[in-house]
C-alpha positions as CSV (number, residue, x, y, z in Angstrom):
1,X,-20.2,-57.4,5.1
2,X,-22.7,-54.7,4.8
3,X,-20.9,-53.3,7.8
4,X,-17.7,-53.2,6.6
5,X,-18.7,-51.5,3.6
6,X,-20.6,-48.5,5.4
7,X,-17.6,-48.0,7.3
8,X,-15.1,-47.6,4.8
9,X,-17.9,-45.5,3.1
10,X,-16.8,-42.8,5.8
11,X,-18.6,-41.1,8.3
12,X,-22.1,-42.2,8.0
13,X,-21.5,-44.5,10.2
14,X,-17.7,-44.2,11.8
15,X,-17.3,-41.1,12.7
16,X,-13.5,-41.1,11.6
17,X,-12.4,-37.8,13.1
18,X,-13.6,-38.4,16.4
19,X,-12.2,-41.8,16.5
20,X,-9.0,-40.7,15.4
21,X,-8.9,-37.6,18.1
22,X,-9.4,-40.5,20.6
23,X,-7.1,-42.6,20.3
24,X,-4.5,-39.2,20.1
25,X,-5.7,-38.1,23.3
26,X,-5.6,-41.9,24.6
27,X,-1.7,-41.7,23.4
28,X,-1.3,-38.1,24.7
29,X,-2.6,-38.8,28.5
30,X,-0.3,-41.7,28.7
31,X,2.8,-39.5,27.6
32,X,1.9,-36.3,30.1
33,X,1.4,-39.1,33.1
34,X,4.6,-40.1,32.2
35,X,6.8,-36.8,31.7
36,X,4.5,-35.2,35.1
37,X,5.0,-38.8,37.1
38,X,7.8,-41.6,35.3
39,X,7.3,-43.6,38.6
40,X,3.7,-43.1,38.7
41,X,4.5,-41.9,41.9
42,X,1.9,-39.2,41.7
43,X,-0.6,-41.4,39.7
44,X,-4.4,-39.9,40.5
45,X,-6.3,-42.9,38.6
46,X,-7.5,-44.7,41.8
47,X,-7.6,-48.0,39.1
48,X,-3.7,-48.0,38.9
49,X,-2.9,-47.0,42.3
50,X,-5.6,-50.0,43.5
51,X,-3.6,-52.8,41.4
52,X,-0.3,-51.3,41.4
53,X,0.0,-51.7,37.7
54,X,3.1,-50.7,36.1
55,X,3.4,-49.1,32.3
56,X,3.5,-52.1,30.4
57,X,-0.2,-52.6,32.1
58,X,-1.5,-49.3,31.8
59,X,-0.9,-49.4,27.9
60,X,-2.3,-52.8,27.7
61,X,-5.2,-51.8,29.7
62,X,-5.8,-48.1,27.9
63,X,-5.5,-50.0,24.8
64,X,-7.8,-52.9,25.9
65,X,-10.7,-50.0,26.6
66,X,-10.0,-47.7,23.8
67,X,-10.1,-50.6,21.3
68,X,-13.2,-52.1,23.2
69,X,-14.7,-49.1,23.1
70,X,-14.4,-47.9,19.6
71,X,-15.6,-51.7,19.0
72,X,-19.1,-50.9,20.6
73,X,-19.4,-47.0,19.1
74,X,-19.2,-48.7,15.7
75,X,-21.8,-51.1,16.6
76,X,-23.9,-49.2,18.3
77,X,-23.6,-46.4,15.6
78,X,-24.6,-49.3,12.9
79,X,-27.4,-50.3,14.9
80,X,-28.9,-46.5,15.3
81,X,-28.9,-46.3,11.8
82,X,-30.6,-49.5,11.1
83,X,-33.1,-49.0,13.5
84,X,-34.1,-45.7,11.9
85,X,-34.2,-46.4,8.5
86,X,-36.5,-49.5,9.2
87,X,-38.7,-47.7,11.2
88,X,-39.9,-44.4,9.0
89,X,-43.3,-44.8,10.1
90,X,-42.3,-44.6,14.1
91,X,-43.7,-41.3,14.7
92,X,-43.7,-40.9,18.4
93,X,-41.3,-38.1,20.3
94,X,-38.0,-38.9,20.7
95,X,-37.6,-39.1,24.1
96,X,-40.6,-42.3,24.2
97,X,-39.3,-43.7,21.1
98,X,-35.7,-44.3,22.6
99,X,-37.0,-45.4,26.5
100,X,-39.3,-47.7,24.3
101,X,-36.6,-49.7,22.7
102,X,-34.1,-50.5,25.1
103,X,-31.4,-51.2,22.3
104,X,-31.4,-48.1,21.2
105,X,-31.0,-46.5,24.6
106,X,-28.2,-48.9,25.1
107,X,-26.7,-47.7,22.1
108,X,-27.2,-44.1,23.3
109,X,-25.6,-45.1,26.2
110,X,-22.2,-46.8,24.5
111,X,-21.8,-43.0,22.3
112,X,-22.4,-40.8,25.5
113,X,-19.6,-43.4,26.8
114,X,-17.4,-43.2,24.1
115,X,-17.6,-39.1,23.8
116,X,-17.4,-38.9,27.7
117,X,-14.4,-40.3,27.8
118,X,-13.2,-38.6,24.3
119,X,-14.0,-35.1,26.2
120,X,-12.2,-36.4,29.3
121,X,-9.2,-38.1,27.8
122,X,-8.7,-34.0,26.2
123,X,-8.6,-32.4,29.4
124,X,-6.4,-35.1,31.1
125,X,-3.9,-34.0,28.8
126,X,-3.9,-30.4,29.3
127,X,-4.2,-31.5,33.4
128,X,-1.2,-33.4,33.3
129,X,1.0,-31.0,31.3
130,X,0.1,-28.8,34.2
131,X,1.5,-30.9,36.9
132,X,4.2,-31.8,34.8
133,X,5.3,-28.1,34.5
134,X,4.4,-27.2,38.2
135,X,6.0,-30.2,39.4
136,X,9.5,-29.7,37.6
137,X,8.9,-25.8,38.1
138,X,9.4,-25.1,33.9
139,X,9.3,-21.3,33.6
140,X,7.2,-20.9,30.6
141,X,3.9,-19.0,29.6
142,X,1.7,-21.5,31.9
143,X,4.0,-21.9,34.8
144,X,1.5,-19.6,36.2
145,X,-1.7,-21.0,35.6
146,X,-0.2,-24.3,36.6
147,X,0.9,-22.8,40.2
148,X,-2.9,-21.5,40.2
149,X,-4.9,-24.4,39.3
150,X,-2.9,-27.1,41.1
151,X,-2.8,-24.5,44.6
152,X,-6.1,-23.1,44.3
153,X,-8.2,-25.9,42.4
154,X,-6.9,-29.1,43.2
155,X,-6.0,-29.2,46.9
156,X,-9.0,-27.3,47.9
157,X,-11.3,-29.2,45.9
158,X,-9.5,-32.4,46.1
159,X,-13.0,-34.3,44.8
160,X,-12.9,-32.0,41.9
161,X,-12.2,-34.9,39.3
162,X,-16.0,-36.5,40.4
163,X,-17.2,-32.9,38.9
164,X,-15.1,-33.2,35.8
165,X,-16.5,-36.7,35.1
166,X,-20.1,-35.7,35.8
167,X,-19.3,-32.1,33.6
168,X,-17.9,-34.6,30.5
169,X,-20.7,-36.9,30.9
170,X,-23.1,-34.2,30.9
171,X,-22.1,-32.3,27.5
172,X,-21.2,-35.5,26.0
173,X,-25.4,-36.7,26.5
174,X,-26.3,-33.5,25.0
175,X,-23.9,-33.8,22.2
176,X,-25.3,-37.4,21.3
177,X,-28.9,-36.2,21.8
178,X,-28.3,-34.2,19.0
179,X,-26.1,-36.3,17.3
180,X,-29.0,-39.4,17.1
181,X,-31.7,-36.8,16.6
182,X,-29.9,-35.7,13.1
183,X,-29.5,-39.4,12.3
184,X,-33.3,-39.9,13.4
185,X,-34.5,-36.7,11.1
186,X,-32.1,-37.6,8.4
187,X,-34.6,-41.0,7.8
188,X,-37.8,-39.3,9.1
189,X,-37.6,-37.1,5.9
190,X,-37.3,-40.1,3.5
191,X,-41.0,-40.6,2.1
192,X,-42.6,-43.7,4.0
193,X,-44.2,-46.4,1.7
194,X,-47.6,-47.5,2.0
């Protein structure tokens, strides 16, 4: 119950906003795949295209993940906290503190997971509203920028994705780095008792 209550207590633990911009950019991909490809005919998730999955399986699956997902960031979130606050007196660098205690470097793991795919999910949107426009040629302010990126970028670097995903995953461990290390300083500060 404890749980419960230090997430309705806010961010401490939940960290509302985030969650909240996930699941719109979860909802957002899904709608610019659909206005850029209605018969998923020019689907680029290899997952889809494997399994032939149809809508009413991609928003089952997407929601599947997303709720999975914010599941395990909650949890892991709880646990980070715990772990910290019960362990004042642990006063060893933070790299060897969190390769020492494999749950917490799984927990690591789950938020650099959860923001990866937060960070992605954000760009897939803007990508896919940029095939939508240069695929049914709107004239608007980014019907050039579409042209450009989709001629110059994406059929000469047609691996470019595996660079995106590896560019997410990258900020999003430096982000959570600093994220924990707050959390971690915020408990280091309380006075230890002897």
């Amino acid at each position: 119950m404890k749980f419960i209550d230090r997430i309705k207590a806010g961010a401490k633990v939940a960290p509302v906003f985030s969650i909240v911009l996930y699941y719109l950019f979860r909802i957002l991909d899904n709608y610019t795949t659909y206005l850029a490809s209605p018969d998923l005919k020019y689907e680029g998730n290899w997952f889809i295209r494997y399994f032939h999955l149809s809508w009413g399986e991609i928003i089952i699956k997407d929601s599947l993940i997303a709720l999975s997902l914010t599941l395990v960031l909650l949890i892991a979130l709880d646990y980070i906290h715990k772990n910290f606050q019960e362990h004042l007196a642990y006063r060893h660098s933070f790299i060897v503190e969190v390769f020492k205690q494999k749950k917490l470097l799984l927990c690591i793991v789950i938020l650099c997971a959860f923001y990866s795919h937060l960070y992605y999910s954000a760009f897939l949107v803007i990508n896919n509203y940029l095939h939508f426009i240069y695929l049914f040629n709107i004239e608007n302010l980014l019907f050039k920028l579409s042209a450009w990126y989709l001629d110059r970028i994406l059929m000469i670097y047609p691996n470019i994705f595996i660079w995106y995903q590896v560019s997410f995953s990258t900020v999003a461990i430096f982000f959570v780095t600093h994220k924990v290390k707050k959390i971690r300083n915020k408990y280091r500060t309380m006075p230890v008792d002897d």
